[in-house]
Phi, psi and omega in degrees: 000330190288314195292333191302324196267354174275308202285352190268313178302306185303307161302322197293302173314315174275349152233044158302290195317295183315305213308305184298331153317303189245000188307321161304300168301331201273305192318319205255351149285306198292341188271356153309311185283301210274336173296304181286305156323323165308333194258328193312303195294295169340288173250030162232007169280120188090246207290333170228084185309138175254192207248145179308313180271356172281314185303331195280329185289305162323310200268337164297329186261005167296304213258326168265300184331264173345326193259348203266339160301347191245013165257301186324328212232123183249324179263152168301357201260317172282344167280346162309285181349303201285285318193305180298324143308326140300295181338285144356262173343297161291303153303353170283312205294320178322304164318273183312324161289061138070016138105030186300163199250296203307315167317317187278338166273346219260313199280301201289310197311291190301353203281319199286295172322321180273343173286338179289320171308302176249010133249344191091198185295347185279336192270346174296333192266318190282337190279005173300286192290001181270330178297328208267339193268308164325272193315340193283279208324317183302326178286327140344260192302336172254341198114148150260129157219173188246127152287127183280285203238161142224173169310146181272017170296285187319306199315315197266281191329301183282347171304279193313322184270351162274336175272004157253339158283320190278342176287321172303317177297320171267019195276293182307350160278336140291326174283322199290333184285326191291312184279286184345275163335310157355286185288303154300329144311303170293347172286292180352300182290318179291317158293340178292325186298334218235338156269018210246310167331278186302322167318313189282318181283337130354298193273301192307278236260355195316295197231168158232049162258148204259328175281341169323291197283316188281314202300318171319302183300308185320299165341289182295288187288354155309308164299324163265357168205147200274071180250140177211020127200189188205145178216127164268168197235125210203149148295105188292190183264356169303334169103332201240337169264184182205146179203146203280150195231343177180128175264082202248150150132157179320337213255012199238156179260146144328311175312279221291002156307281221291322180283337165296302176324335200296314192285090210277152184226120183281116211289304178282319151312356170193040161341297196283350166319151179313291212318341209249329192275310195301345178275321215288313231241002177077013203226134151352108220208106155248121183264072197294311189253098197237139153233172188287317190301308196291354169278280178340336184249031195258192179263160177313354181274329203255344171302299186318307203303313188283330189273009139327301186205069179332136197244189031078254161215151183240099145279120167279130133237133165297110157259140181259155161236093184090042202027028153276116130326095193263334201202170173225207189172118202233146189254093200235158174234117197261007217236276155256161184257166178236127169256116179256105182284165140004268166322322190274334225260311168337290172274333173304295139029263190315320184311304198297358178322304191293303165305335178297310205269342172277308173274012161268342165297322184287321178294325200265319157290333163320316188279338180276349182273318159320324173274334179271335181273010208247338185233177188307117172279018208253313186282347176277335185278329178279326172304267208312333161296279170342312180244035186219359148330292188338322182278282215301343162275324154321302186349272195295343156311325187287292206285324159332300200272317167307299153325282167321323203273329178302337186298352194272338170324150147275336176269030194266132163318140144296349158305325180290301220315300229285317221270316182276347146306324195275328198280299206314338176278313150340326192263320173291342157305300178310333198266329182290353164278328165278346182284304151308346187291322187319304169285294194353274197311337179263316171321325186261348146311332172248012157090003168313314222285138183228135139291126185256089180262172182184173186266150199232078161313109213300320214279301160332311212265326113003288189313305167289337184268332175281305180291322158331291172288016204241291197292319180297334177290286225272009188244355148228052146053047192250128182292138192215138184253089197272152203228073202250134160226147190261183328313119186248169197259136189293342196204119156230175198248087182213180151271148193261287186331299199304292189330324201268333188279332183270328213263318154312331219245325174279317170339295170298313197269327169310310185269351156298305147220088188233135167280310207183145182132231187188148177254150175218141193222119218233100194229141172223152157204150224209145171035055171068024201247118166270128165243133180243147181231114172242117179241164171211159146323349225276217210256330191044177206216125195296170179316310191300308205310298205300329171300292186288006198261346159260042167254135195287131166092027167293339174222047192267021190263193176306303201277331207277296188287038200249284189292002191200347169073160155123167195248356168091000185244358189298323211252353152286334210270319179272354161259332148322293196285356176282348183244337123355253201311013157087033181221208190195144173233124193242129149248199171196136152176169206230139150336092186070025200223279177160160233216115181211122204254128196254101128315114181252144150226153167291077207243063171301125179274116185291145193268005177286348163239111246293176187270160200239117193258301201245148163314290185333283206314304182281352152294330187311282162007271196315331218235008154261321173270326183309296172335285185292354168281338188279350172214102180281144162279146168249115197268162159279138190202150170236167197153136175270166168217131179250125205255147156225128184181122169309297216287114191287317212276329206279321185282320186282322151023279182289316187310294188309329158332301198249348188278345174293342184233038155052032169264159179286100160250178215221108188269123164220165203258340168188199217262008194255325193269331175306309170293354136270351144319315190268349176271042111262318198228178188259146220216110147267001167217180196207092115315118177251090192292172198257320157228098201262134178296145173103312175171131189256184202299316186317307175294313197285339166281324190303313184293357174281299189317298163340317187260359170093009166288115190228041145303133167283144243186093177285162190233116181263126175190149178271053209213059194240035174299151197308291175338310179262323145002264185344317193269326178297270178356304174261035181246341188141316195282172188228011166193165187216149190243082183300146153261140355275196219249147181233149208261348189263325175300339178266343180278301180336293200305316183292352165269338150305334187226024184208135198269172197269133215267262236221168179272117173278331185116177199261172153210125197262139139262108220249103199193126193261318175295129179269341166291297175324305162334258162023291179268351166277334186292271160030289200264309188287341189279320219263284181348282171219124161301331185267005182265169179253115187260114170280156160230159190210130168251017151155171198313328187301333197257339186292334174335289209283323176278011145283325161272000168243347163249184180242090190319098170285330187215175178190095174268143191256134175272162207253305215231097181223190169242147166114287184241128129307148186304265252285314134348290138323239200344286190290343105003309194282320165309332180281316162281022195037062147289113181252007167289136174301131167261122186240143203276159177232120167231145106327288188312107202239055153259148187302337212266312176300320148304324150322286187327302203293297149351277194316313201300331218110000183293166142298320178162194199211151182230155194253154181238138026254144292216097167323117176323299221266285177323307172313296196295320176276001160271341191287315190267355159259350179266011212214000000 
């Protein structure tokens, strides 16, 4: 009994529910229907009767239809339904009144208008064939036949239910357009509030300059109300006084700033004051109107205030922080007067929300400045770097940690894997560049900081600094442009670390901040000079800032790493090291327009190796070193190696590493069991981590030393400051391996100290052009690091030195003096030289090829000399 009287409510409820919904519709179908009967009775009563079941079929959907569907239907998806079902109907009755084209315009228009009305086209479209299906049925069941004319009985009857169906139907297609419209002023409005918003919260979070943030709110409320000045209001820290702190707007002369700033206002002495009852008592204060009698009776304060500037109209806000009164803020006009309703009073409220938390932000850093200039500036510069860390080590985390868990697809290309391999390293360079950063700063504060220089192939450095801004442009959807004017020099003399870390770090700030646009990046060179220029679209920077912004912590305050992250030190940090490197970092930029900040260094070109003339030539470049990073040399090598490393991920790590060049290794967990190791079995290298439970590598190389072990002994330690090298070196150890491990530094160290598993043999190059020389030793050295490359500047000499060495390979230049390749080539063969020989031509015709074939070549490679091709005669001949 009970579920019977739950399911009788629910029904009862749902068509409560229903009635208010669909109740328009239900009225305006039944009066269709009745509408339709009407024409029904008209012409067919009397002289032309129809069959008992066609009426029967007519008066069900007059008399029934309407009521029983509007019982069927709860959702608006049943009211299609129902509509797709007129549609039907009105076309069986159209039929059946005899196809009158005025009947058939009057029923299908309304039947197309209300579908239209209430789905739009799809439901206009879907009610065609329903339409098209009524008339085929109506002609079914009655005959087809054609009405010609009707009565003006009928005519005024369907006159009439159409200009009554349709009034409603467009009353309603007007409210509904009238709320549209509604709806859209108000959205209109609510956007303007909400970019009038963001403009504010923009400026207040921008800076933690306090005129900055009032010019901004100024700024902002022009555009919605004719205020022509603001005055802040402020609490001193005694607690007991108050005093205007800024004066902003067209209408303050500079004297009456400074004179208004003069003025103290006593919490108890001048109690009755606007200025002083709206903070104590909390409240609103709109003056619309001042006159001089109302002012006489005001208090001495506000008596000063006005014969200072006679004012107008007054608006007071109380502003909070924390439901506290911090501050006030007054709208005052000397000009015109201002009318604020309610409303206005309301939303200005809401702005200062924002002004409350800005001027406690400004107080608080006033106060955090007072205190950093009060301590040690060098330990105050590491703190505050230190715990402004966190975003810039995230970053590069995010993609790490992102990256790797994707490389675990099993469905990933390999082109993603390869692609999602370089950012993870990529990425892991960087953060080890942010780490170092870390250390920077107390360096360049004790003057400690070294410069490395060394030669540097200009093109590597270009490849990372184009992939680096490519990925960073295309993941926040910034157009980014490289700029070159040539001749740039291929190998010049800087540190490539240092270079790369300022050139990362404007980079980074570029694309932090430009919101939308394009980065561009412009490097040349002149007078022993690299100059690089990163400009951007971005946020730009007013004069004072750009005057300040390479001073530390310029931009370290709260809102900017609140809105954009970094710690504020980068670009101190890069201009100290841009004057390192013998250069200078410079900006130009203009406020909201964009930025471009230009790096000089001191960069000699070694002249011993041609200059990069054209773009082609330095993609070449470029598209040369990925390559060989994507395929590291592994040299073959023997040897047993004793690894001492804690970290079980850190051991297979290494093991797979060295054991990858076929040499033998040998694992132990810290410096106590490596030194019994090396005191039971022989060792031809010793890696030592630095720091291990039990005994770290240091001690345990000293007790080596001690027993008389003069195996070389590596130090693995993130410990790589000139200073501590230095200190490891003179300790026992012959090299140091930084963490983490990079595989070509490490491959290196083991070729240094581990013999090589077999003599590959020489590969001679035969070349009269000494530039050309140059770039095949090169090309062949890049290949395998371990062959030994000879030159020959032309065949006589390439003879004689094939009689004295022992030759493995032989690339031939074709056209040389004294002796020729075709020439040559064939001498040797007559001396049974049995190393393959390949001819280096301009010449790619059947006939020169032929020659070389004919002297005894192997084959022949056109210069200028496919990279990819070389490297695969190198590695199947060798």
């Amino acid at each position: 009994m009970a579920q019977r009287r739950l399911k009788l409510m629910s029904l009862i409820k749902n068509q409560t529910n229903k009635t208010k919904n669909l109740s328009i519709n239900y009225s305006m179908r039944v009066f269709a229907c009745l509408f339709a009967l009407s024409i029904h009775i008209n012409l067919f009563c009397g002289s032309d009767p129809l069959p008992l079941v066609v009426w029967a079929v007519l008066i069900a959907h007059s008399l029934l239809y309407p009521h029983v569907i509007f019982l069927l239907s709860s959702t608006i998806a049943d009211e299609k339904r129902n509509l797709l079902l007129d549609s039907f109907f009105y076309s069986l009755c159209c039929a059946v009144w005899g196809y009158n084209l005025f009947l058939m315009a009057v029923f299908l228009s309304v039947v197309n208008m209300t579908n239209l009305a209430a789905g739009g086209m799809r439901l206009f479209l879907k009610g065609l064939p329903m339409q098209a299906l009524g008339l085929l049925a109506g002609g079914l069941l009655v005959g087809f036949e054609y009405r010609e004319s009707l009565s003006t009985l009928s005519t005024l009857v369907a006159t009439a239910g159409l200009v009554i169906y349709t009034s409603p139907l467009g009353l309603i297609i007007y409210r509904i357009n009238s709320k549209l419209r509604e709806n859209k002023q108000q959205l209109q409005k609510r956007t303007d509030h909400l970019e009038s918003l963001n403009r504010l919260a923009y400026s207040v979070n921008s800076t933690l300059d306090l005129d900055l943030i009032m010019k901004g709110l100024m700024k902002t409320l022009e555009f919605m109300f004719p205020f022509e000045s603001l005055y802040v209001i402020s609490k001193m820290p005694d607690q007991r006084t108050f005093k205007i702190i800024g004066a902003f707007g067209s209408a303050i002369s500079e004297y009456e700033e400074f004179t208004f700033k003069d003025l103290e206002m006593d919490i108890e002495e001048d109690a009755d004051s606007i200025f002083i009852r709206g903070l104590t008592k909390d409240y609103i204060i709109n003056i619309p109107s001042f006159t001089a009698e109302a002012v006489n009776n005001a208090s001495n304060l506000d008596k000063s205030l006005y014969n200072i500037k006679p004012s107008r109209s007054l608006c007071y806000f109380p502003v909070h922080v924390q439901n506290k009164v911090v501050a006030g803020v007054a709208f005052i006009n000397y000009e015109k007067t201002f009318q604020l309703n309610d409303g206005d009073l309301k939303l200005i409220n809401e702005y200062l929300v924002q002004v409350g938390t800005a001027i406690k932000n400004v107080s608080m850093y006033e106060l955090a400045e007072q205190a950093r200039k009060s301590a040690e500036q060098s330990e105050k510069v590491k703190g505050y770097f230190l715990a402004n860390m966190s975003h810039e080590i995230r970053t590069p985390m995010t993609a790490i940690i992102g990256y790797s868990e994707a490389l675990l697809d099993d469905s990933l290309g390999e082109k993603n894997k390869q692609e999602f391999a370089n950012t993870i390293i990529r990425s892991s360079k960087h953060l080890l560049t942010v780490i170092n950063d870390i250390l920077d700063i107390s360096k360049i504060e004790s003057k400690k900081i070294d410069m490395e220089i060394m030669s540097v192939e200009l093109p590597v450095i270009i490849s990372d600094l184009d992939d680096h801004i490519n990925q960073l442009c295309k993941e926040n959807g910034l157009t980014y442009q490289l700029k070159i004017e040539y001749p740039l020099p291929s190998v010049v003399q800087l540190d490539p670390t240092r270079l790369k870390q300022i050139l990362f770090n404007l980079i980074n700030n570029a694309v932090k901040f430009t919101h939308e646009g394009w980065v561009k990046i412009e490097i040349s060179y002149t007078s022993e000079k690299m100059i690089f220029s990163v400009e951007d679209s971005g946020i730009g920077l007013t004069e004072d800032e750009s005057n300040a912004v390479f001073g530390a912590f310029a931009q370290a305050d709260s809102s900017t790493t609140r809105l954009f992250g970094g710690t504020g030190l980068g670009l101190y940090i890069s201009q100290n090291l841009a004057r390192l490197m013998g250069g200078e970092l410079s900006v130009v930029s203009e406020k909201g327009v964009g930025s471009c900040f230009t790096l000089s260094v001191s960069a000699v070109a070694d002249s011993g190796l041609p200059s990069i003339q054209s773009a082609s030539a330095l993609t070449e470049s470029m598209d040369e070193y990925k390559s060989k990073q994507k395929t590291l040399f592994i040299p073959k090598l023997t040897g047993r190696v004793l690894l001492a490393e804690d970290n079980t991920d850190n051991q297979l790590l290494i093991q797979r590493l060295i054991m990858a060049t076929g040499a033998e290794v040998h694992i132990v967990d810290d410096g106590q069991q490596a030194l019994d190791a090396v005191i039971n079995e022989h060792f031809d290298l010793i890696f030592l981590d630095m720091q291990m439970p039990n005994m770290g590598g240091e001690e345990s190389a000293r007790l080596m030393r001690e027993r008389g072990v003069h195996q070389p002994i590596i130090a693995f330690t993130a410990n790589v400051m000139k200073h501590q090298i230095d200190h490891y070196t003179g300790n026992g150890f012959n090299h140091v391996v930084e963490k983490p491990i990079y595989q070509d530094q490490l491959y290196a160290v083991m070729q240094d100290y581990l013999p090589s598993q077999n003599n590959l043999g020489a590969v001679l190059v035969v070349e009269d052009d000494l530039v050309n020389q140059q770039i095949m030793v090169r090309l062949v050295k890049k290949a395998n690091p371990q062959v030994t490359v000879l030159t020959a500047n032309n065949g006589a000499e390439a003879v004689e030195i094939c009689q004295q060495h022992s030759i493995k390979l032989i690339f031939m230049d074709m056209e040389m003096a004294v002796m020729g390749g075709l020439e040559a080539t064939i001498k040797l063969r007559k001396m049974n030289i049995k190393a393959p020989i390949y001819m280096t031509t301009g010449h790619i015709d059947s006939q020169h090829k032929q020659q070389s074939l004919d002297a005894g070549a192997n084959g022949f490679l056109v210069k200028p000399v496919d990279r990819e091709r070389l490297f695969s005669l190198i590695h199947t001949s060798l």
